[in-house]
C-alpha positions as CSV (number, residue, x, y, z in Angstrom):
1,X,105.9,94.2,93.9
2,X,107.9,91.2,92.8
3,X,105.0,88.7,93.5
4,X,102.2,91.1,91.3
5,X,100.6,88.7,89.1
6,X,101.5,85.4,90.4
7,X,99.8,83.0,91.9
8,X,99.7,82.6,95.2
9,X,100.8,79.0,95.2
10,X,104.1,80.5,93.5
11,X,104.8,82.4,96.9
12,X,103.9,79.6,99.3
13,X,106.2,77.2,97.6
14,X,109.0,79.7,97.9
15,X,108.1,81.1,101.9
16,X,106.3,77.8,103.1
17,X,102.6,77.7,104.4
18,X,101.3,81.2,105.6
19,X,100.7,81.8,109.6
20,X,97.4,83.5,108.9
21,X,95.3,83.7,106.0
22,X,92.0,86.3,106.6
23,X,89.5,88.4,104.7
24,X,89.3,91.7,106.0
25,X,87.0,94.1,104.2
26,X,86.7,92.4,101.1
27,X,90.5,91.8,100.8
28,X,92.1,88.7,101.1
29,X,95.0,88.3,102.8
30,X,97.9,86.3,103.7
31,X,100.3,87.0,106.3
32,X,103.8,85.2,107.3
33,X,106.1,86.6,110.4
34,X,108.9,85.4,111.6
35,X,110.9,86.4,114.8
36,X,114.4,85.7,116.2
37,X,115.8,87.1,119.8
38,X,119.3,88.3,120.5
39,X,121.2,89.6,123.6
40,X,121.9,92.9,123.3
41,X,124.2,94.0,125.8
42,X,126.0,92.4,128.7
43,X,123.1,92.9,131.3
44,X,120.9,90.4,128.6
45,X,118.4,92.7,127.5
46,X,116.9,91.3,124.4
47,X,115.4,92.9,121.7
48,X,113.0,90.6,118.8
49,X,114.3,91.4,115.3
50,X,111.2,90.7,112.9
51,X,109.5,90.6,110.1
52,X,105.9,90.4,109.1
53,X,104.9,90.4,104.9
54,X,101.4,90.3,103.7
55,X,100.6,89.3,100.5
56,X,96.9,90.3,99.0
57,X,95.2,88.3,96.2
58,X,92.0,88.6,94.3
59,X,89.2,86.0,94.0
60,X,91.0,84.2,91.1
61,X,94.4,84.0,93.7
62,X,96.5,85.9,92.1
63,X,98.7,88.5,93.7
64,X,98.0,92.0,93.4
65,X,99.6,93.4,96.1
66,X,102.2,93.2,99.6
67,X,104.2,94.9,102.4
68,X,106.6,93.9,104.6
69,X,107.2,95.4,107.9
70,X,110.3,94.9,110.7
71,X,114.3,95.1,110.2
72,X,114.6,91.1,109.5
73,X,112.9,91.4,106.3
74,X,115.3,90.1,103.3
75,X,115.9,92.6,100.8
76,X,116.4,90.3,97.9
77,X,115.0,87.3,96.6
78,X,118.1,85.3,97.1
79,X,116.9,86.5,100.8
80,X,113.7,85.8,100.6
81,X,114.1,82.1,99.6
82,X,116.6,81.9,102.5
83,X,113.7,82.9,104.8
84,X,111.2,80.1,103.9
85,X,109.6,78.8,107.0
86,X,110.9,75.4,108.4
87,X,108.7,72.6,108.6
88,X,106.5,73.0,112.2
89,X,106.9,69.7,114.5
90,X,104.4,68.9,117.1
């Protein structure tokens, strides 16, 4: 709800450039995930802590709506800016 009524170039320069950006029913949408392994217990069984956000604009790209989803989502904004996506080498 934080990003209602911005533009969406506001929330790309705070998360970086979007992994996927679709129209799906009418809606547009942008999506960013991120994913980080860790050992979790002596035998090295690992589990992927994630988190995917979706943010929804209308034809003038402003935001009217979002979710996140997974247990690595920030719960602040101090978080969020924290969780901006590094620069992708090739």
């Amino acid at each position: 709800k934080s990003w209602d009524g911005k533009k969406i170039d506001d929330v790309i320069a705070v998360w970086g450039y979007p992994d996927k950006q679709r129209t799906i029913a009418g809606h547009n949408l942008y999506v960013w995930s991120q994913g980080t392994y860790k050992v979790k217990n002596a035998y090295g069984t690992k589990t992927k802590d994630y988190c995917t956000r979706s943010i929804e604009v209308n034809d003038k790209n402003i935001v009217i709506g979002g979710e996140s989803r997974g247990a690595a989502c920030p719960a602040t904004l101090i978080g969020a800016r924290k969780w901006k996506h590094k620069e992708k080498t090739n």
